[in-house]
C-alpha positions, 0 to 999 in steps of 0.5 A: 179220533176218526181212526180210533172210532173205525177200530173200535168198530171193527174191534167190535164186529170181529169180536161178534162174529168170533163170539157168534161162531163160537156158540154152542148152539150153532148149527154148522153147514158144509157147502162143497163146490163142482169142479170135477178131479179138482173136487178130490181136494175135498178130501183133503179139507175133510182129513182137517176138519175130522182131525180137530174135530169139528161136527158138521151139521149139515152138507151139501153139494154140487157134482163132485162135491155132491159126490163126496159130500154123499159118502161124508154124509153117509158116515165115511171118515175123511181119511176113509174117503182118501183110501178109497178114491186112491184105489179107484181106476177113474179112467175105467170109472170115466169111459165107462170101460167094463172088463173084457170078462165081461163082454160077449165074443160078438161084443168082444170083437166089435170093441177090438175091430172099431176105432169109431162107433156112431148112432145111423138111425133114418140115414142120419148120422148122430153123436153119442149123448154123452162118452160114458153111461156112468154104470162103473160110476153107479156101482162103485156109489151102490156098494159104498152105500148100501149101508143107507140105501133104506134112507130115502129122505136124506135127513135122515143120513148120518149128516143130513144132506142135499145136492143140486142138479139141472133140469135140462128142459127148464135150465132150473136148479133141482134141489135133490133131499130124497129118494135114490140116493146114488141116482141123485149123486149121478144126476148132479153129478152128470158132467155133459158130454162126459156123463149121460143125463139122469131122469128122476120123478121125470125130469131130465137132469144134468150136472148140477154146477151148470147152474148153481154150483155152490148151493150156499143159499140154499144150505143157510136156509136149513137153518145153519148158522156157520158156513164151511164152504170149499170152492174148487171151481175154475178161475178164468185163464188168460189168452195164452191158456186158450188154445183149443175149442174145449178150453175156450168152451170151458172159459164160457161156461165159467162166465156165470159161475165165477160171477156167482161165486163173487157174491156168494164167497162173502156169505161164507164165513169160513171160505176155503180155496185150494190153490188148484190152478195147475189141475183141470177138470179131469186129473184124476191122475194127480188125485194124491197130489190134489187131495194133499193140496185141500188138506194143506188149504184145510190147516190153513184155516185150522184157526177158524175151524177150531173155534167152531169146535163145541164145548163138553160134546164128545165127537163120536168118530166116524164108523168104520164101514165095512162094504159087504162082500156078500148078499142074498138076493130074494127077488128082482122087481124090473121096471121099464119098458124093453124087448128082452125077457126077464130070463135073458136078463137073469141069464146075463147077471148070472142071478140065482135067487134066494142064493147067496151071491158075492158082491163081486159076482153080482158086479160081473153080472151087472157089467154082462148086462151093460156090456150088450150095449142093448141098454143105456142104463141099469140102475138098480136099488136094495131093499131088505126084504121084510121078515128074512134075510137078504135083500129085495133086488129093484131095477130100471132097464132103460133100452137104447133107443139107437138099434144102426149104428155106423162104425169105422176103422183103420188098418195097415200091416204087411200082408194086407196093406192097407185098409179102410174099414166101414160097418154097418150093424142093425140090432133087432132086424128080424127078432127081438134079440138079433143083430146083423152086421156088414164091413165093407173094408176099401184099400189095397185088398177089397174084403168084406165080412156079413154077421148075423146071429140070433143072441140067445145068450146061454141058450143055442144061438143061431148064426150065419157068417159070410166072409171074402178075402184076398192078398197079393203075395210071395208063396212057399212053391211047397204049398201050392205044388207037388215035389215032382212040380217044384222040382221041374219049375225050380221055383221056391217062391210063387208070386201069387194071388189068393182070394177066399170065400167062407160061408159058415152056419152055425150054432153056438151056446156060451157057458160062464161067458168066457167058454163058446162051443159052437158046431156048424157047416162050412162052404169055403170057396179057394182061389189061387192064382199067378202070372209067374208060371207061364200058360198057353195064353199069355193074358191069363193067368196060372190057376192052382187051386179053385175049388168049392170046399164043404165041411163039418166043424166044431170049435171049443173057446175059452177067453179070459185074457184082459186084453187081447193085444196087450194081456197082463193076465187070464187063459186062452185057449181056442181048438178048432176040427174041420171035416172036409166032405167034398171038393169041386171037380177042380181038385179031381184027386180029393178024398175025405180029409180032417184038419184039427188045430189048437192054440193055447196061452197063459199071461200073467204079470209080475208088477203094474208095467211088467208082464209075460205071456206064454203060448202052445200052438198045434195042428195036424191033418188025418186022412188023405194027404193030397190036398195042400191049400189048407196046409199050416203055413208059418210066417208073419205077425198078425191076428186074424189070419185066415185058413190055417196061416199062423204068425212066426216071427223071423219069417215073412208070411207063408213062409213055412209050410207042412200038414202039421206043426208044433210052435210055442212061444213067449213074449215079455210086455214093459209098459214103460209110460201109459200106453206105450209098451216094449216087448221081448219075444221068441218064438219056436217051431217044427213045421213039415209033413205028419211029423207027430207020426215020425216024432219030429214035434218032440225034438229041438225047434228047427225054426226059430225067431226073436223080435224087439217090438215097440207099441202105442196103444190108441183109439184106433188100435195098436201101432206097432213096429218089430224088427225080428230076426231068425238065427237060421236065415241069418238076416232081419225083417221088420213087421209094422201095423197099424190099427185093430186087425179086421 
């Protein structure tokens, strides 16, 4: 009899709750857990819960569930939202990486040049706030909903919504139900370390899961009657998972939120937990397999989800959002105190106003801003601007408070040997907009290079450059001695020592930040020097070439590859004139000489792992002949190379040399697993004297090379190895590097 009893009870209170969540006037709430890569099995539930139609009153949402939870509730479909998170790049959305389009030549070779890069403010090293600023993040969630971005109390969404952020100075939960609504998805959203915090109403606010990381309380307080909650949050692990500092920090920051989620699954009356155990909280790579894995968690639940379906209610489905490709931006309004002009600002975003602008020009230009790395955030809204088309544009620059920064990388290649670079750069030394810059380079070859430019953007910017270099090396005689002087040496390789010294001043203008034209003056001091010719002091050494060099030059660049070491797409072209006007009295014989050289690319890729890339390489000299330390000499893989020194596969450095030359080349890149790319290249040459006046630049290569290389791309830079071989030689030679090229 006691049994029957305890069953009719039970019988009793599931009826009730069956009966309860079947009322037609139940209002239904959706809670969404933090949990970072994990949380795109939201998606997934979401697919389900469009698909049986289940009207959801209510959302709300921590972090990643903040995130999804915002575009739900501003109206995207489940299976919207899947087509859009499956076309993200989140390894750009995470490190916050911008196109190289988009970034300056300075900035440009500051990202291709430092493995690290840390704040030296007062002598003091200190750590980044955090890996990204989130402006990839913050653009993405403004384009997808601009459509609501007039909607500041967020009831008033499709579906009403809130999330929950920390307060970094309290450790209090902030409950986020008005204003921006892409500002309030970020600060929930703000992962630490991962993410920089974001100030709202003057409050410093982080990821929203440090402290109440499925808001259930909170959202049954808006009057909900039926829960639907989705947790994707970790479960502890065992020891054999504990193996490193940041899987045990993970660990003890789970502490607190696994045991508020033993009490607050209960509350839940439809509790749905993916089995997501293999994932962690940055898998974004495996989003499709952790979003089919919610859907199948969602179905699993289909029962229960039915139930809550109301009787005679059409379900209107989910409009189809467009996100406009175009807008008109009537005016800026700048918030936010900062040392640059209102015109610097519209020069980088490129912004015309009252124009109509594509969304994706307007992205560009966001990302020109970003990527000066003057500030740590831009974040903007869009407000329809009263009696007229388009939009009023307002943003908030928030400029970084770290002006010296301390930079550092690594180097080895076969010319330069190796090499420990050590920067310092001070933005604001002198004006507002300069930045200075000095690598001392430590190793087998002591270098050193000082920038400076005044950063006037589109406008004439004023630089200075002062650059010294050296290498020990086997040299082609023909570059260092006259006929009549190899002939009585019988020499055709000279072990030498070159140092070199260039100072330029100059100016420089940037158009459509891809092109640079600079002019400017040159003092190039050329040091050449051996023990393998013998002198009358057997202590000293050989001089062939000390001389102080002034000149006049000009330089026309255009840059639109997408990445310098391995492009998959875009032009280059770099074409350089030098006037040499006067030389020291060691070069007794000198007369007025010019050397104008061009280099010119095409890459272009046929799939995601297969692309090509050609090249056209040119120079030649007018006017006296007689000096030859400037000559082209061919040889060698590298960038950077200094003078007039060009890499040719095949052949060691300096190998080949003539007052002109002509060389193409051609290289097919295989990217056979992330990062790590086999390459195929040929390259092709006629180097010697004035052979554009005897027509020799226009007949067969008589040099030739090939070369099968394998690369990893790292933090650090490239690390390559190419075996190459030239058919005329008859023989092999190997070229390893490791490391950005300084």
């Amino acid at each position: 009899m006691k049994y029957v009893l305890v069953f009719i009870l039970v019988f009793v209170c599931f009826e009730g709750f069956a009966q309860e969540i079947e009322s037609d006037n139940d209002k239904i709430g959706l809670v969404l857990s933090g949990g970072g890569a994990k949380g795109l099995a939201h998606i997934g539930v979401l697919k389900v819960i469009d698909s049986l139609g289940v009207k959801v009153d209510y959302v709300a949402g921590t972090s990643m569930g903040a995130i999804i939870g915002a575009l739900y509730a501003s109206g995207y479909s489940g299976n919207q939202l899947d087509s859009i998170f499956k076309k993200i790049n989140f390894d750009n959305i995470i490190n916050d990486n911008l196109p190289r389009a988009s970034k300056a030549f300075y900035e440009r070779d500051n990202d291709e040049k430092y493995a690290i890069k840390l704040p030296f403010n007062d002598f003091k090293i200190s750590l980044p706030s955090a890996l990204s600023r989130g402006q990839n993040t913050y653009s993405l969630l403004s384009r997808l909903t601009l459509h609501v971005n007039e909607i500041n109390n967020f009831n008033e969404l499709p579906i009403p919504f809130f999330c929950i952020a920390t307060n970094i100075e309290t450790g209090q939960a902030v409950v986020l139900d008005r204003g921006n609504l892409v500002q309030s998805v970020m600060a929930s959203g703000a992962l630490p370390s991962i993410f920089q915090p974001v100030v709202i109403n003057d409050q410093i606010l982080t990821d929203g899961g440090v402290v109440n990381n499925y808001p259930i309380e909170e959202l049954r307080a808006k009057g909900m009657d039926v829960i639907i909650g989705v947790d994707v949050q970790d479960d502890l692990v065992n020891r054999e998972k504990l193996i490193s500092a940041p899987e045990v920090l993970l660990q003890i920051n789970n502490f607190r939120t696994i045991k508020a989620m033993k009490l607050k699954a209960p509350k839940t009356d439809i509790y749905i937990k993916p089995d997501i155990k293999e994932f962690n909280v940055v898998s974004f790579s495996e989003g499709i397999k952790i979003i089919e894995i919610g859907r199948q968690a969602g179905i699993s639940k289909a029962e229960a989800l039915q139930a809550l379906i109301k009787k005679d209610e059409k379900i209107k489905p989910k409009i189809k959002i467009q996100p406009q490709d175009n807008i008109i931006i009537n005016s800026l309004s700048l918030a936010g105190e900062n040392s640059y002009t209102r015109a610097y600002i519209l020069g980088k975003l490129k912004l015309k106003l009252n124009k109509k602008v594509s969304y994706e020009n307007f992205n560009k230009g966001v990302n020109n801003l970003v990527a000066t790395n003057n500030f740590d955030s831009f974040q903007y809204e869009f407000k329809k601007t009263k009696g007229k088309e388009g939009y009023d544009l307002f943003a908030t620059l928030v400029e970084t408070k770290n002006t010296t920064f301390l930079k550092a990388g690594v180097h080895f290649d076969d010319l330069y040997k190796s090499a420990l670079l050590v920067n310092l750069t001070k933005k604001h030394l002198l004006f507002d907009n300069d930045v200075a810059s000095l690598d001392i380079i430590l190793g087998d070859n002591v270098r050193y290079n000082f920038e400076y430019l005044i950063d006037k953007g589109f406008y004439w910017s004023i630089g200075f450059k002062s650059r010294y270099q050296q290498f020990h090396k086997n040299i082609s005689a023909q570059l260092l001695l006259s006929d009549d002087q190899i002939i009585g040496t019988g020499l055709n390789k000279i072990d030498a020592k070159l140092q070199d010294q260039t100072n330029q001043f100059y100016v420089q203008t940037l158009f459509r930040n891809d092109f640079s034209l600079g002019l400017g003056a040159e003092h190039k001091r050329l040091e050449v020097k051996s023990q393998t010719i013998a002198t009358s002091n057997p202590e000293e050494e050989f001089l062939f070439e000390n001389t102080d060099y002034l000149s006049v030059f000009g330089n026309l660049k255009l840059d639109t590859y997408d990445n310098k070491y391995f492009p998959r797409k875009g032009f280059y072209f770099n074409g350089d004139i030098h006037l040499y006007l006067y030389a020291s009295r060691f070069n007794a014989d000198f007369e007025r000489f010019s050397i104008a050289r061009a280099d010119i690319g095409y890459a272009f890729s046929v799939s995601d792992k297969l692309a090509f890339n050609l090249q056209s390489h040119g120079g030649f000299k007018l006017g006296d002949k007689s000096t030859q330390a400037l000559d082209f000499a061919l040889g060698g893989y590298g960038n950077n190379l200094i003078n007039n020194f060009v890499p040719f596969l095949g052949y060691d450095f300096i190998s080949l040399t003539g007052n002109s030359y002509v060389k193409g080349s051609a290289s097919v890149d295989y990217e056979i697993f992330k990062n790590h790319h086999i390459s195929l290249e040929g390259n092709w040459a006629n180097v010697a004297d004035d052979i554009f006046e005897t027509g020799e630049w226009f007949t067969f290569s008589d040099y030739n090379g090939y070369a099968l290389g394998y690369a990893i791309d790292t933090f650090v830079g490239p690390i390559q190895g190419k075996f190459s071989y030239s058919p005329e030689q008859k023989k092999s030679i190997w070229f390893f590097n490791i490391g950005f090229w300084f």
